[in-house]
N, C-alpha and C positions, 0 to 999 in steps of 0.2 A: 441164312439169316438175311433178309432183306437189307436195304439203307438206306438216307434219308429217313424224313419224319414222314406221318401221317396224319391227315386232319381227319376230325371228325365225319363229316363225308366218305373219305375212305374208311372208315371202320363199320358204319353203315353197309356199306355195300360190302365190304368183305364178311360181316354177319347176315347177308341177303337180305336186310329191311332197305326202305326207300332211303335216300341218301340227298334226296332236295333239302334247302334250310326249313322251311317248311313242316315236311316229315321230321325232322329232328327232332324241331321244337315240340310239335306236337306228341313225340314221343316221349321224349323228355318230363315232358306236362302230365303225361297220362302212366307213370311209372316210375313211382317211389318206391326204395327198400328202408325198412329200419336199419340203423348204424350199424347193427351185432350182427347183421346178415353178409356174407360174401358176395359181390359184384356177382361173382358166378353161378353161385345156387339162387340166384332170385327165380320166382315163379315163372315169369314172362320168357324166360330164355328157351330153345329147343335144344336138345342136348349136344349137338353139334355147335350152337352159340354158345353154351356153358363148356365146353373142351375146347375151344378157339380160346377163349380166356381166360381160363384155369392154365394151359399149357402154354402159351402167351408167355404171362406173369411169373410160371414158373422159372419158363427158359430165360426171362429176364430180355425176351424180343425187343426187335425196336415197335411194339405194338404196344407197348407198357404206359407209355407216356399219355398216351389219348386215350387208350384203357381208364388209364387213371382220374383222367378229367372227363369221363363218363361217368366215374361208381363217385367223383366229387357233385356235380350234375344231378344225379338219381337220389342223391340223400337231403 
């Protein structure tokens, strides 16, 4: 288990998208989920993005927290 926090930046790059403020926003802007949908089964993810944070959240990582202020972000 890793420690310390992580910013959004790092979650970026640990999911292999660009990780500039930039890329973010822009990401962010370009990909909504309806509320009923899981962070993790959204369309845009590669299955290895959707197992990073499906398995994440399960194990209750310290990846949870910024996880969370993604799928709050995305909605």
């Amino acid at each position: 288990m890793e420690s310390g926090s992580h910013t959004m930046a790092d979650l970026f790059s640990q999911l292999g998208l660009d990780s500039n403020e930039h890329a973010i926003d822009a990401f962010i802007s370009s990909h909504k989920i309806a509320p009923s949908l899981n962070l993790a089964d959204a369309p845009f993810w590669n299955q290895s993005q959707s197992a990073f944070i499906k398995e994440s959240l399960a194990l209750d990582a310290d990846w949870c927290e910024i996880i969370d202020q993604l799928d709050s972000l995305l909605r």
